[in-house]
N, C-alpha and C positions, 0 to 999 in steps of 0.2 A: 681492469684493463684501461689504461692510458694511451691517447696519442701518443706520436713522436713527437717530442722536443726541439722544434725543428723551426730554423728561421724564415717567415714566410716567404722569404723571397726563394726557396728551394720547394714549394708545395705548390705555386700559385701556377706558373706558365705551363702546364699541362694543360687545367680547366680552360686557356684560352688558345687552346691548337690543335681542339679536337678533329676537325675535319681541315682542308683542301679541297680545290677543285680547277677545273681549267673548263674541258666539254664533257658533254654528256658519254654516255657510253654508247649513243647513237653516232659521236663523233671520235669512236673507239680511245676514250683516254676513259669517262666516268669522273665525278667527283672526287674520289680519293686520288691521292699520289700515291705510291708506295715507297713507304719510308719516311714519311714526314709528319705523319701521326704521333708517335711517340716520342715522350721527351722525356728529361729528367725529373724521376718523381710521378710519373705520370698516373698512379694510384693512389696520390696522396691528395686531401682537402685539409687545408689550413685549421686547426684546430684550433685559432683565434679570427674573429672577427676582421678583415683587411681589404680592401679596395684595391684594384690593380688596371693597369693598363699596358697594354701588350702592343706593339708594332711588327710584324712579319713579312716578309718579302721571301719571294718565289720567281724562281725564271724556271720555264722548260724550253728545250728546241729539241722536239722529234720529230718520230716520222711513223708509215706504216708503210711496210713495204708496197713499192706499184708494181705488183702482180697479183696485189689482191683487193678487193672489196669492201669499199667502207662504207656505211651507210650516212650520209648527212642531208639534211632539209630537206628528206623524204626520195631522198634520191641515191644513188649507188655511184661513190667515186671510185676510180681503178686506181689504189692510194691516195695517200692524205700526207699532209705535212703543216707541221705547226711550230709556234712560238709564242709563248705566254712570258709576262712578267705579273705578278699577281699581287697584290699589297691588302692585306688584312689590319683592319685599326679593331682594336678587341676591348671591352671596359669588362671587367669580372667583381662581381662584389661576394667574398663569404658573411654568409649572416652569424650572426650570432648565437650560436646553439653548442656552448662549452659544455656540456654535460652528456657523461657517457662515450661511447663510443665513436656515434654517429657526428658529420658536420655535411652542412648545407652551402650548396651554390648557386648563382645564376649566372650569365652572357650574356653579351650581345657584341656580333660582329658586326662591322659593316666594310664592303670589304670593293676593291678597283681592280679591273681587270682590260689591260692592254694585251690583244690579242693578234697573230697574222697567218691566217689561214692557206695552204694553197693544197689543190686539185684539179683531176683530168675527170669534167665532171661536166652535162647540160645540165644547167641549173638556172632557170629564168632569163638573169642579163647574162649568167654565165656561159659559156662555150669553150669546149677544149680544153688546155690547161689553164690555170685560173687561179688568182689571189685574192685575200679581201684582208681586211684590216677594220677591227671594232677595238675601240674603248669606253668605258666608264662604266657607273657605278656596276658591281654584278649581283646575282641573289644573295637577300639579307640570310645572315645565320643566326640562329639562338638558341641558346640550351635554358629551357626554364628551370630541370632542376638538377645537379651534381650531388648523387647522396653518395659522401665517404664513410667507409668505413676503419677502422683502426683492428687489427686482429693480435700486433704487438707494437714495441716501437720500433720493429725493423719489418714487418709488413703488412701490405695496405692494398684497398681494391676502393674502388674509387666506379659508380654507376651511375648514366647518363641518358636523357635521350634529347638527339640535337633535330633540329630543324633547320633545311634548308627553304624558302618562300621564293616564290617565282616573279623577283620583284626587277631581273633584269631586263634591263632589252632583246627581242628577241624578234628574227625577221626571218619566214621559212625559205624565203627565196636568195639571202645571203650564205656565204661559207661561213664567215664570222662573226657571232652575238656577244654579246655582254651580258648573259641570261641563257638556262636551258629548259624555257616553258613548261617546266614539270616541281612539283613541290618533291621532297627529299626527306625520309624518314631514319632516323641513325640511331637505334639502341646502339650503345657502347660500352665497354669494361676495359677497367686499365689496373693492372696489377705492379706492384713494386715490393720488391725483394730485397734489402739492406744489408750487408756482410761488412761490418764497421773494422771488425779484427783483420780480415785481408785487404781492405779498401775498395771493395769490390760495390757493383750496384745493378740487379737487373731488372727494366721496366719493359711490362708488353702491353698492348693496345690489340683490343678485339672489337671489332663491331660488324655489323648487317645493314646494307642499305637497301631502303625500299623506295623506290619511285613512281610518282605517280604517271599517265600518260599524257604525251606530248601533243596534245589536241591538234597542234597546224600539222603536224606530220604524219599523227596516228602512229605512232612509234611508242613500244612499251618496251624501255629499259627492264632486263631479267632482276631481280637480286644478287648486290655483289659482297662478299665476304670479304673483310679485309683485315690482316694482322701486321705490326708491326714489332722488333723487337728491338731492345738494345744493350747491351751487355757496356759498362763503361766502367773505366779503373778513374780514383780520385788522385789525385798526384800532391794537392794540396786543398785547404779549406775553401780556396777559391780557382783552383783549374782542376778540369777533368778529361777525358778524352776518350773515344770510346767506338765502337762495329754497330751500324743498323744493318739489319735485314729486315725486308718487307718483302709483302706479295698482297694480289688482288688477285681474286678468282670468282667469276660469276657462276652462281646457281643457278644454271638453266641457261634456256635460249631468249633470247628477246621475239616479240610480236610484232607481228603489223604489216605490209604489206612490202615494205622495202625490205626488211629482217627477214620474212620467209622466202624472199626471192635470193640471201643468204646464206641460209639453213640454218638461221638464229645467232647468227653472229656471235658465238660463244666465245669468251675470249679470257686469257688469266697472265698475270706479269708476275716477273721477280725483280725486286733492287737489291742492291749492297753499297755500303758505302760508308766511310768516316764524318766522325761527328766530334764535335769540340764546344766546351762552356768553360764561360768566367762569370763568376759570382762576385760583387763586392757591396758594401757598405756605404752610401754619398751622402746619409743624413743619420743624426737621432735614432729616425723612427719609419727612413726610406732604403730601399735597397735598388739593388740594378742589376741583372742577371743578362748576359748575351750569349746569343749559341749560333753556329756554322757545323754545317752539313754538306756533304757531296753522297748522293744517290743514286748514282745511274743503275739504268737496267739491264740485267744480265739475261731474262729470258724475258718472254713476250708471244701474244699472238693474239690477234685479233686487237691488241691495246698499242698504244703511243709507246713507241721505245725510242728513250733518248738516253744520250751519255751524259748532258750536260743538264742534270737536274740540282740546282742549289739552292739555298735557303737561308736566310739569315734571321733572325727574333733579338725584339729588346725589351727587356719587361719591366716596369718601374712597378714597385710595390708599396703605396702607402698605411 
């Protein structure tokens, strides 16, 4: 049993877009997006030894309807409305482990988050309706380890477990952090499915997130399930274009004394939306892969539904 044959610049940008995030699920959106998780290849680990560097960008502008209740900084807004632009800098190194089946990875994100919150909310200085605005750095992210597996050269699963750290700012009396005081636990699975003879290609992203408690608020995020899928046609060696769907669905109710006032704030979304890559060649021994996305959400409740979810990635591969 062999890897795929396959140029690293088509195996690498998975390992570095394993998660997203904006606010907590206290602040009804959660870490993940839906839809933004998977990418192309996203079961695949480089079967040679390569160092990569990733740049990603994220804008959302939602909302939650105001007729209903959202929980933030320990307090109960009557809706919520928000705006992210998110930028992710990602360094990935595969080691060196050519033999057999298996190949090994590591991560490290570090990642900026310009945010603008508003709410009909008492909140410390807040009163009535209300805005805030946070930027800089947000929670670091890292995956210690990416174990690939190869099952043929046309399919692949790819297993993870990523960490988010509570290394952003974070202030219980504001709308808006750059931090959601809680560390982030993310087993993941990413499978990919190759159909070379129709040009076909399908990759799906699964994971569990576990969070810990938000101590200034006493707020304990439930577990949230999150898949992504993507079905995408190759048109050439170096364009593709392609349908996501995504969902996020929490298991369970959230805790704490804002959440039961509530009933757990349980809440699950759907996205849809087109997706587009270019692959090309700029050195020797370097490549450069870019990709565009539109995700909006089609259902929702209790989470951030926006129409205008986009995303954009560039990946250098040395």
């Amino acid at each position: 049993m062999h890897p795929r044959k396959t140029k690293p610049l088509a195996i690498v940008l998975p390992l570095l877009l394993a998660a997203v995030s904006a606010h907590a699920t206290e602040g009804a959106l959660g870490r993940p997006i839906s839809g933004t998780s998977v990418v192309p290849n996203a079961g695949i680990v480089s079967p040679e030894p390569i160092l990569a560097v990733n740049l990603a960008e994220m804008y959302l502008n939602g909302s939650v309807d105001g007729g209903r209740q959202v929980p933030i900084g320990g307090q109960a807004s009557l809706g919520i409305s928000g705006e992210v632009a998110f930028t992710l800098a990602t360094i990935m190194k595969v080691w060196d482990t050519r033999t057999g089946a298996w190949n090994f990875a590591s991560s490290f994100t570090l990642p900026y988050l310009w945010n603008k919150v508003g709410a009909n909310v008492t909140l410390g200085r807040f009163n009535g309706s209300s805005q805030d605005t946070a930027s800089g750095l947000f929670d670091i992210y890292f995956t210690p380890v990416i174990a690939g597996y190869h099952f043929s050269q046309t399919e692949h699963v790819a297993l993870s477990l990523n960490i988010w750290a509570p290394t952003g700012s974070y202030d219980a009396n504001a709308l808006a952090n750059t931090g959601l005081n809680n560390w982030t636990f993310v087993p993941q699975v990413a499978y990919t499915k190759i159909l070379p003879e129709q040009g076909w290609q399908f990759d799906v992203v699964s994971g569990l997130q576990f969070y810990t408690r938000n101590n200034a608020t006493n707020y304990q995020n439930a577990p949230l399930f999150t898949l992504d899928v993507m079905a995408r046609k190759l048109f050439t060696k170096s364009f593709s274009a392609g349908l996501i769907v995504g969902t996020t669905q929490q298991l369970g109710n959230d805790s704490g004394p804002t959440a039961d006032r509530l009933n757990g704030f349980r809440g699950h979304d759907w996205a849809i939306g087109p997706v587009i890559n270019y692959d090309t060649r700029i050195a020797a021994k370097s490549t450069l892969s870019l990709g565009l996305r539109w995700v909006p959400t089609v259902a929702s409740q209790n989470r951030m539904e926006s129409t205008r979810t986009f995303m954009g990635t560039a990946t250098l591969v040395f």
